[in-house]
C-alpha positions as CSV (number, residue, x, y, z in Angstrom):
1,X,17.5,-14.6,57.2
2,X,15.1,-16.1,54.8
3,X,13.3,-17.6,57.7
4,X,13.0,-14.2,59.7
5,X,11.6,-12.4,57.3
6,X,9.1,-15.7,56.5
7,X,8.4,-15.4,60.7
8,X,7.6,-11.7,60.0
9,X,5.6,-11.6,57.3
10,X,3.4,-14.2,58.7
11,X,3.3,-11.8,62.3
12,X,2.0,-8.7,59.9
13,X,-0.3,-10.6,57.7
14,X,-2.1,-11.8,61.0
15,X,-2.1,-8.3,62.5
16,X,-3.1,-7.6,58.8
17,X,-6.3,-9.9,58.8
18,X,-6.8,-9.2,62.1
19,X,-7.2,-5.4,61.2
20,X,-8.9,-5.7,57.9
21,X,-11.7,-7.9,59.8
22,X,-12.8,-4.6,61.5
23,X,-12.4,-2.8,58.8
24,X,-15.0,-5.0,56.5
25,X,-17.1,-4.8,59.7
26,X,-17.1,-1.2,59.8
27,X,-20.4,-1.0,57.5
28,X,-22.4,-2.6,59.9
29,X,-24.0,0.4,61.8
30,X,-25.0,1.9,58.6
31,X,-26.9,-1.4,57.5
32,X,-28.2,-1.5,60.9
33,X,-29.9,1.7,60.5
34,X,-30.9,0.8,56.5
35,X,-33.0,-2.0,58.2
36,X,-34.6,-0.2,60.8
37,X,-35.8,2.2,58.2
38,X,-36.8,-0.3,56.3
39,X,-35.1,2.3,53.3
40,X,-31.2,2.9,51.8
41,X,-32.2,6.4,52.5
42,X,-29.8,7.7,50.1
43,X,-26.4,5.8,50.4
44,X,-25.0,4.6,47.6
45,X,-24.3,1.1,47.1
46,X,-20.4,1.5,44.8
47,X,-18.4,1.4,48.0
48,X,-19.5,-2.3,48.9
49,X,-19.5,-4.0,45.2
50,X,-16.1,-2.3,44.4
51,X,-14.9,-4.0,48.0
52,X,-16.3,-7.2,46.5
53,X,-14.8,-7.1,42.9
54,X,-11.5,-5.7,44.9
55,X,-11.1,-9.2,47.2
56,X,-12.2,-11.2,44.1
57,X,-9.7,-9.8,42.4
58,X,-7.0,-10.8,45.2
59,X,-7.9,-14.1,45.7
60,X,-7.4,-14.8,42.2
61,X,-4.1,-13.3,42.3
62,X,-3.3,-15.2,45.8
63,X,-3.8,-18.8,43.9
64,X,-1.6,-17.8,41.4
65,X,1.1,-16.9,43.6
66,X,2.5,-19.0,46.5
67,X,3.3,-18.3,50.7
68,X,-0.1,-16.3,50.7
69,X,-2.8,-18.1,52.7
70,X,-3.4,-14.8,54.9
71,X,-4.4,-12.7,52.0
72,X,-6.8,-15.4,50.5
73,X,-8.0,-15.9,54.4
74,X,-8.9,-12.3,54.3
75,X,-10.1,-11.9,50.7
76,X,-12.3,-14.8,51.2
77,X,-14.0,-13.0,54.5
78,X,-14.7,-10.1,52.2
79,X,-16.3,-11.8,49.6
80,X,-18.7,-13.2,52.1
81,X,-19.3,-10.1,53.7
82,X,-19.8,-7.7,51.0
83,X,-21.7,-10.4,49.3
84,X,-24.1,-9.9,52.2
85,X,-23.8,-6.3,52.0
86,X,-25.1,-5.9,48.4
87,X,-27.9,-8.2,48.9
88,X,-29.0,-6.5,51.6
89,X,-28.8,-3.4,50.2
90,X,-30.6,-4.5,47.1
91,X,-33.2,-5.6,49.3
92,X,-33.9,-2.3,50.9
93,X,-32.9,-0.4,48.2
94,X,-35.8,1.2,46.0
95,X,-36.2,0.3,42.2
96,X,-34.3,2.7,40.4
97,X,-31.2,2.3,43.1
98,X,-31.8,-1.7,42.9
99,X,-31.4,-1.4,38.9
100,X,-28.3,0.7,39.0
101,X,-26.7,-1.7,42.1
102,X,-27.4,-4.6,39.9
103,X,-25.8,-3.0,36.6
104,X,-22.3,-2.4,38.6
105,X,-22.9,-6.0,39.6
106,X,-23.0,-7.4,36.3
107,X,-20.3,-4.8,35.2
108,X,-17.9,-5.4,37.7
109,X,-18.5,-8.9,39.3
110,X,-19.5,-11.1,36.2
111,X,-18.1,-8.9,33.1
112,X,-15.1,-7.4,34.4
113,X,-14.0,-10.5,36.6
114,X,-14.9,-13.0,34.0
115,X,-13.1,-11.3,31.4
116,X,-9.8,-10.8,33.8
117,X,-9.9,-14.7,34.2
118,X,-10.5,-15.3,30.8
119,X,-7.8,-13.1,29.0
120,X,-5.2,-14.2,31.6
121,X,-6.1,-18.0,31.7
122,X,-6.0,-18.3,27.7
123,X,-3.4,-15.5,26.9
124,X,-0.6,-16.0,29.5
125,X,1.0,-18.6,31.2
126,X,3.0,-19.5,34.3
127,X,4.5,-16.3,36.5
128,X,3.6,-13.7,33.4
129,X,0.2,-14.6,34.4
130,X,1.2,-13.9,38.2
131,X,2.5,-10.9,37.1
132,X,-0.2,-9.5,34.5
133,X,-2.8,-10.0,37.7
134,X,-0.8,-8.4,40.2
135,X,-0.6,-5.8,38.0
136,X,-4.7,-5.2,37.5
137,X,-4.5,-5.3,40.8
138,X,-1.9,-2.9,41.8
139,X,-3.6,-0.4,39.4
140,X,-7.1,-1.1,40.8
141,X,-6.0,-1.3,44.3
142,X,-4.7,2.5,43.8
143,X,-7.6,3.7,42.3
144,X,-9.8,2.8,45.4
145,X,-7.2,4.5,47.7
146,X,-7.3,7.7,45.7
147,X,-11.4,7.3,46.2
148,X,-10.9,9.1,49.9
149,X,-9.7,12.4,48.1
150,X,-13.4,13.0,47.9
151,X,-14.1,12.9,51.4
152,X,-10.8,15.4,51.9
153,X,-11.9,17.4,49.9
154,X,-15.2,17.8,51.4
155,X,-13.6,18.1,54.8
156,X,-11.4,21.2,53.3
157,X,-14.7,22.9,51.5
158,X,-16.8,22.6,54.4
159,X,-14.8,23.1,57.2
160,X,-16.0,20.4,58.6
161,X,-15.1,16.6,59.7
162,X,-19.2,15.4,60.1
163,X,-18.4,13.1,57.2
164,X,-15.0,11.7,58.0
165,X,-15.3,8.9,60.2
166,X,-11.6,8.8,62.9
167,X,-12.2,5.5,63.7
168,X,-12.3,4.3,60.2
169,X,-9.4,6.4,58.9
170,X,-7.2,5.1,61.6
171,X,-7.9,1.3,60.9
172,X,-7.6,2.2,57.9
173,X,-4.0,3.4,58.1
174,X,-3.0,0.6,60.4
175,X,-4.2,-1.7,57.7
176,X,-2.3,-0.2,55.2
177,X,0.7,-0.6,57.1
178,X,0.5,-3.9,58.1
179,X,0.0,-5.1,54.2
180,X,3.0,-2.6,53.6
181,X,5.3,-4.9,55.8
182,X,3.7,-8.1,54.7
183,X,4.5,-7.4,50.3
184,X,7.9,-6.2,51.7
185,X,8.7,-8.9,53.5
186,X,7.5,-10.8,50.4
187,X,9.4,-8.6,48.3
188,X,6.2,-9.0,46.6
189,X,5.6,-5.1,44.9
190,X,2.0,-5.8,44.0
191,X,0.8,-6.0,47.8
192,X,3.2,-3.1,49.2
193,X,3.2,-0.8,46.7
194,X,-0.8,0.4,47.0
195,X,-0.6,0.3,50.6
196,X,2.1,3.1,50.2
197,X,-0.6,5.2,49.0
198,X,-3.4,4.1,51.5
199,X,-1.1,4.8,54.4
200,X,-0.3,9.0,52.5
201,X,-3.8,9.3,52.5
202,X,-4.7,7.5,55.7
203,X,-2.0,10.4,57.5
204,X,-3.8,12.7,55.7
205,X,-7.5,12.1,57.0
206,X,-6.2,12.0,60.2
207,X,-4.6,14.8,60.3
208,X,-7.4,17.1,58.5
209,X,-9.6,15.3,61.2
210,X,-7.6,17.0,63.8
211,X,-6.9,20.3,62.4
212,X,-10.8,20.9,61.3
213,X,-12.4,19.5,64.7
214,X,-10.4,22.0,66.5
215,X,-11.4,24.9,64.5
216,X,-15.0,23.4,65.1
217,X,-14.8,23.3,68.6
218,X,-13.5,27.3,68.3
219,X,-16.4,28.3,66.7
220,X,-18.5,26.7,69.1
221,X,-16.9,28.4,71.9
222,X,-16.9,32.1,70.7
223,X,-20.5,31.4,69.5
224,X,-22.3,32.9,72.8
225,X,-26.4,32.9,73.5
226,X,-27.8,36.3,73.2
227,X,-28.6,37.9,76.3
228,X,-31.9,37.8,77.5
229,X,-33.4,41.4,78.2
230,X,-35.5,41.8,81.6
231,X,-38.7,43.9,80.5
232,X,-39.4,47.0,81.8
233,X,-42.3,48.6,83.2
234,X,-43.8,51.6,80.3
235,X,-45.7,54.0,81.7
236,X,-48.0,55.4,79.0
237,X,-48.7,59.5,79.6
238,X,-51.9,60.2,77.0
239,X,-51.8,64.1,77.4
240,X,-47.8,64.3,76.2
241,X,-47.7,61.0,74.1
242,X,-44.1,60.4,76.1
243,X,-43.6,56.9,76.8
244,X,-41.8,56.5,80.2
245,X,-40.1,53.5,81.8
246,X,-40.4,52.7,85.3
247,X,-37.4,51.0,86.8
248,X,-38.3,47.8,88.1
249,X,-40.3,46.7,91.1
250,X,-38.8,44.8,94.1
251,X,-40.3,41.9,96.1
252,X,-41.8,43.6,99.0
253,X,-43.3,46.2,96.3
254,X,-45.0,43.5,94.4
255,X,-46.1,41.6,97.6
256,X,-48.0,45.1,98.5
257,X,-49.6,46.0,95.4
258,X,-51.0,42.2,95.4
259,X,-52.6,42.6,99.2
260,X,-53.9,45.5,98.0
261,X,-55.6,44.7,95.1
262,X,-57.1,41.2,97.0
263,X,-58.4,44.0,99.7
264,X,-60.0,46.4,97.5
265,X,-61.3,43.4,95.0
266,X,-63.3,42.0,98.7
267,X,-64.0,45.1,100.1
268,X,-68.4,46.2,99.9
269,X,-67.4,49.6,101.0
270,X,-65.6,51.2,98.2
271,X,-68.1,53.4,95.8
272,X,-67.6,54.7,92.2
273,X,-68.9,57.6,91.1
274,X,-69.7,57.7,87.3
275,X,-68.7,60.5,85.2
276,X,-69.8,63.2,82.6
277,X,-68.4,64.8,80.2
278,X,-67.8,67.3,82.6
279,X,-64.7,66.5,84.3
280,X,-65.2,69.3,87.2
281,X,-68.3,67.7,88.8
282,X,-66.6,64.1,88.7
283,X,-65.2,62.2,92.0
284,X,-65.0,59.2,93.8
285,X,-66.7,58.7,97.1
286,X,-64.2,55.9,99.2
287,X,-65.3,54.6,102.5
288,X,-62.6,51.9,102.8
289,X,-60.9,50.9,105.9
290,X,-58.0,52.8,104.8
291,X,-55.6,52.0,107.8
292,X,-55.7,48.2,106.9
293,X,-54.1,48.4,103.7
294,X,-50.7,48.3,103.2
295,X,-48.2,51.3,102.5
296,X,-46.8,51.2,99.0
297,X,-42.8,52.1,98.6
298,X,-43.0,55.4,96.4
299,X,-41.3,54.6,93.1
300,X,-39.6,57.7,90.9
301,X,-40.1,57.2,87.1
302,X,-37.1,58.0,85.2
């Protein structure tokens, strides 16, 4: 039985470090876009030194303990990869954001870690030792799985799942699983014990991902363009002061009105007469070929 369970735990640290590979990778896009801008624009540089301290923390704890290669395989990736994260962020990262990024540094990486290593490697020996470090890193481990409660959170307040990431969240709660299996199989509590947690709150992205980008898509659909009104001919009457609206023209009415006003705008036989202030003696004298021009449909104002 011991040997099953050995075969098993192998099969879900694999699936385990095959999983958490994507998962460090996951950043990549973001840094892809810090470099084209030539800027951190903003993002904050905790998430990737906490990662870092985090797989310090377990390769420590895998040297002290025995059967786990895949977790110092996988812990060792992410030391490498965050390491490149930070220093590229610190890079691109203006002055005061470089400051602060290399404070948490020193904090985390070089005072906290050092100190860990120090107080265990002079203070305890043999499996309490094991034991005192899986501990710190039981405790830690939980506090960065209770980190997502902010993103929920802001999912729930906003109504909205711009900021959650599916893709993530699922990996995410695959990996969780996988390391579940592999510290059970272990019957090592340290390792299966977090993931407990990081699978709840995996579940629980997921499913605020699906309830929110529903409503979303509602909203979108009973959102409807405002009509757009057809303008209407106003006929202006200066003796009443009524506004009136004509209904609209047709096709073959416009087509008319045009022809006409090309004939009468050629025409050398069409004469204005001027007039006074005394509206009786005023006319208009018309010698136009009036059989040429085209009859106008009559048109009723309302």
């Amino acid at each position: 039985m011991a040997g099953v369970s050995g075969h098993w735990a192998f099969a879900f640290g694999v699936l385990g470090n095959i999983i958490s590979f994507i998962v460090f990778l996951s950043p990549i896009p973001t840094f892809y876009k810090i470099y084209k801008k030539k800027s951190t624009e903003g993002y904050q540089s905790i998430p990737y030194v906490v990662a870092l301290f985090s797989s310090m923390l377990w390769i420590y704890y895998a040297f002290l303990k025995t059967n786990t290669t895949l977790l110092i395989t996988i812990n060792s990736f992410g030391v490498f990869i965050e390491t490149i994260y930070v220093g590229f962020y610190i890079f691109y990262a203006p002055k005061k954001a470089r400051v602060q990024t290399i404070k948490m540094l020193s904090l985390f990486v070089v005072g906290g870690f050092g100190a860990i290593v120090l107080v265990t490697q002079f203070l305890f020996k043999g499996a309490i030792r094991g034991q005192v470090v899986g501990w710190i890193c039981l405790i830690f481990s939980l506090c960065v799985f209770v980190a997502p409660l902010g993103i929920v959170r802001q999912v729930i307040k906003t109504k909205s799942v711009e900021y959650m990431p599916l893709l993530l969240s699922v990996f995410l709660t695959l990996s969780a699983v996988m390391w579940f299996f592999y510290g059970l199989l272990l019957k090592d509590i340290n390792i299966a014990a977090p993931n407990v947690l990081g699978f709840i709150f995996g579940i629980l992205q997921i499913v605020l991902y699906v309830i929110y980008s529903k409503k979303e898509k509602a909203i979108l659909k009973e959102q409807k363009l405002p009509e757009i009104q057809k303008p209407a001919v106003i006929v202006s009457d200066d003796n009443t002061n009524v506004n009136k609206k004509l209904p609209e023209l047709t096709q073959e009415q416009i087509i008319d009105i045009v022809r006409l006003a090309g004939l009468l705008a050629n025409t050398d036989k069409v004469q204005v007469a001027t007039c006074s202030h005394d509206h009786a003696n005023c006319g208009v004298k018309a010698t136009a070929n009036v059989e040429n021009m085209p009859k106008l449909q009559t048109v009723e104002a309302s």
